[in-house]
Residue frames as qw, qx, qy, qz and C-alpha x, y, z in Angstrom:
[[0.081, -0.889, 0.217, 0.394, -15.00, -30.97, 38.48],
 [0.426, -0.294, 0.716, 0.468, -12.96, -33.43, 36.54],
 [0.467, 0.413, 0.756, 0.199, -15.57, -33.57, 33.83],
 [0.080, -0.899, -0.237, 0.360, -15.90, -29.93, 33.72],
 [0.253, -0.634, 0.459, 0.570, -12.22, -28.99, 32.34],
 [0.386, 0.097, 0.751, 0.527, -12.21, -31.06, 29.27],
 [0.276, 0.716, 0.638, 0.068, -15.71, -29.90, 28.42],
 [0.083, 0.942, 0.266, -0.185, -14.74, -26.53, 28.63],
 [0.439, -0.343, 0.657, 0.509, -11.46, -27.21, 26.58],
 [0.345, 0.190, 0.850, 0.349, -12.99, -28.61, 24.15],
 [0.055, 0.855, 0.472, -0.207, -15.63, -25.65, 23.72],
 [0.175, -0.841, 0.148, 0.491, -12.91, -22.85, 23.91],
 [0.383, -0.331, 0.737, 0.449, -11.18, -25.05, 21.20],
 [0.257, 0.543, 0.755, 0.261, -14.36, -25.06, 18.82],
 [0.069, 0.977, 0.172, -0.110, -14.95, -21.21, 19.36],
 [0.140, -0.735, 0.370, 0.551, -11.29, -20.52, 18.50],
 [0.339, 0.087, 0.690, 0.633, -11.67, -22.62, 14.98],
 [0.149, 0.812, 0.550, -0.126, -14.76, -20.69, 14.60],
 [0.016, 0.897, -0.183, -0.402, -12.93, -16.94, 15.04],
 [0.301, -0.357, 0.638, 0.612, -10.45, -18.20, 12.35],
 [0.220, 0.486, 0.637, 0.556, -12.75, -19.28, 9.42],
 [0.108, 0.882, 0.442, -0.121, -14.80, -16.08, 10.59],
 [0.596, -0.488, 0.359, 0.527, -11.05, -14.29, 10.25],
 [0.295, -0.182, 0.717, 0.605, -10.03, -15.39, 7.48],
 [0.272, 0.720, 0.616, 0.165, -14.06, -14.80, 6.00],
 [0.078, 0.989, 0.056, -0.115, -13.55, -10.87, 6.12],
 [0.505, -0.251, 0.465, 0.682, -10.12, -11.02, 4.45],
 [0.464, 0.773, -0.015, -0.432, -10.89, -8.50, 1.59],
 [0.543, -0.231, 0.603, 0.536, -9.14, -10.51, -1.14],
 [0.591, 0.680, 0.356, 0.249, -10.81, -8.83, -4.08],
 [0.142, -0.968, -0.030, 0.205, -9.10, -5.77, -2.85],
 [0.574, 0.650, -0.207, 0.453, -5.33, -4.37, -4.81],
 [0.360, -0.859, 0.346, -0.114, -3.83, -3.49, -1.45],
 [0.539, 0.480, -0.645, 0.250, 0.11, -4.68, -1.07],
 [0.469, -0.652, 0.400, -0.442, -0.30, -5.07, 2.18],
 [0.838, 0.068, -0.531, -0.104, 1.11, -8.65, 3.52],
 [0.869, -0.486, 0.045, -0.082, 1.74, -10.73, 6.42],
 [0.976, 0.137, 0.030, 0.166, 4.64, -12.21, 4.72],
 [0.346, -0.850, 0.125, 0.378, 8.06, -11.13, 6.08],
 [0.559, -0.106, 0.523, 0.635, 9.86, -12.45, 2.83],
 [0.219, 0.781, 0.506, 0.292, 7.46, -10.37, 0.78],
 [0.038, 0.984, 0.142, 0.104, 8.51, -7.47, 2.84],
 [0.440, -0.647, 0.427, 0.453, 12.22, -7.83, 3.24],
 [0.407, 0.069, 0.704, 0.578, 12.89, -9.36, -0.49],
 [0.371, 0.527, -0.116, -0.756, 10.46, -7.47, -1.59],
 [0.292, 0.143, -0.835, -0.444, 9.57, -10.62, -4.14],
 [0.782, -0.084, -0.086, -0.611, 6.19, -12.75, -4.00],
 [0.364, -0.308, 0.879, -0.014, 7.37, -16.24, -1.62],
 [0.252, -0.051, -0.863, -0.434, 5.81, -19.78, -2.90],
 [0.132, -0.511, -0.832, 0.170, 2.79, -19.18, -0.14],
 [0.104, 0.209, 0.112, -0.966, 1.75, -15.59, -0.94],
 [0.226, 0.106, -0.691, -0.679, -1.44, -15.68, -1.62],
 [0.510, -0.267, -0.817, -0.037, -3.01, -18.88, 0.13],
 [0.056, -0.438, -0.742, 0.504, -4.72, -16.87, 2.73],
 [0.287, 0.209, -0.408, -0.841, -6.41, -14.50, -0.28],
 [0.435, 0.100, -0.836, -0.318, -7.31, -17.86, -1.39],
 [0.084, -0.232, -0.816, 0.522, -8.66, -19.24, 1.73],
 [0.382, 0.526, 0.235, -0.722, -11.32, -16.05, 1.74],
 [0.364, 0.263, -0.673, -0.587, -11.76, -16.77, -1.90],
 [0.417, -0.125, -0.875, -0.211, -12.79, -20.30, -1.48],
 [0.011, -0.434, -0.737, 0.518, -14.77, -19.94, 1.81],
 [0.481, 0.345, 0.003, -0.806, -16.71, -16.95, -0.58],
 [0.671, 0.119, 0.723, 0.112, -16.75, -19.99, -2.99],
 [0.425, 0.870, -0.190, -0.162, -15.19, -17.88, -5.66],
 [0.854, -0.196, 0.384, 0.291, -12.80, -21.21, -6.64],
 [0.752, 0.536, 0.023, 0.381, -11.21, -19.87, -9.78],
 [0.026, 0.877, -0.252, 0.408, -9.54, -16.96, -7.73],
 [0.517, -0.721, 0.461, 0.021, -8.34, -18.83, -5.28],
 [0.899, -0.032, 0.298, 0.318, -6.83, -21.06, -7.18],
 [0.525, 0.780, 0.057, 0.336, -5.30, -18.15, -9.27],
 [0.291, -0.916, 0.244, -0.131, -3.93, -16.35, -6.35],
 [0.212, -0.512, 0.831, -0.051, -1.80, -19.60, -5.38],
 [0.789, 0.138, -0.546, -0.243, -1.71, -22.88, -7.37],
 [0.419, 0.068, -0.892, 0.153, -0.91, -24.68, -4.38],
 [0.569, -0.042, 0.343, -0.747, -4.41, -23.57, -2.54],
 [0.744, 0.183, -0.485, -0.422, -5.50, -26.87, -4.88],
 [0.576, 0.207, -0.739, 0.282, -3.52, -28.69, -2.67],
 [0.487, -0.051, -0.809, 0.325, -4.10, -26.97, 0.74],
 [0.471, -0.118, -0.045, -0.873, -7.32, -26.51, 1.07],
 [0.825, -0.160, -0.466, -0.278, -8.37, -29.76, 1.08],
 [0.632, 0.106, -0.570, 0.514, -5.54, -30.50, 3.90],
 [0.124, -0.124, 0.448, -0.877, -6.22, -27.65, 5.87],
 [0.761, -0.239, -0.173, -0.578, -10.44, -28.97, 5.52],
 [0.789, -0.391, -0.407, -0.244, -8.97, -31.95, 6.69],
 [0.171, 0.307, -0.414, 0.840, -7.09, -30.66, 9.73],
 [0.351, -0.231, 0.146, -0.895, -9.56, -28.32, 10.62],
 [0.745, -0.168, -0.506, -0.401, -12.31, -31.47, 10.34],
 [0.723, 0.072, -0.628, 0.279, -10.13, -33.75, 12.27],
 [0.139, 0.056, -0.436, 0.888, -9.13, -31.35, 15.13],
 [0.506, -0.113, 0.010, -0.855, -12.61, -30.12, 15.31],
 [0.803, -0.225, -0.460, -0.304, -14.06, -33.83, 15.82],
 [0.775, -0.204, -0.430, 0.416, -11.28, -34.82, 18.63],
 [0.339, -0.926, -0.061, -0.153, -11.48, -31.29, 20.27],
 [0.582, -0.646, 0.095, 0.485, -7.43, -31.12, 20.75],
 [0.449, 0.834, -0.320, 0.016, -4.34, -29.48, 18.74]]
C-alpha cells in the first residue's frame, strides 16, 4: 500500500502538467480579443510587464517564435525557465 501512494502521486502530477501545456495549447493567441486574466490590465486599464507571456506560451508551443517573442520580450527569458521547471518537476514527480 505504501508503494501505491507515491506511484499514484506521481501519475496525477504528470497528468496535471499535461492538462496545462494542453491548456495553454488552445489559447487562441492569434485572436484581437481584450479579454485578460490580468487584474492590473483590468483595474488600470494599462498593459502590466507580464501581459502577454501566456499568448506567448501558445505561440511558442505552436512554434510560431517571432510572435511570442513580440507579444512579451521577456517570453525570451521565460520560456526557457518555465521548460526548465516544467522538465525538472516532471523528472522528480513533486512541486
Amino acid at each position: 500500500m505504501q508503494m501505491v501512494i507515491p506511484f499514484i502521486k506521481n501519475n496525477l502530477t504528470r497528468i496535471f502538467l499535461l492538462v496545462i501545456l494542453i491548456f495553454i495549447w488552445f489559447i487562441d493567441y492569434k485572436s484581437k480579443s481584450t479579454f485578460t486574466f490580468c487584474l492590473y490590465s483590468i483595474i488600470i486599464k494599462k498593459n502590466c510587464f507580464a501581459c502577454g507571456t501566456l499568448r506567448g506560451l501558445s505561440a511558442f508551443l505552436h512554434l510560431d517564435f517571432n510572435t511570442a517573442f513580440n507579444f512579451n520580450k521577456l517570453n525570451l527569458l521565460s520560456i526557457p525557465v518555465l521548460g526548465f521547471v516544467y522538465i525538472s518537476v516532471w523528472k522528480n514527480n513533486r512541486f
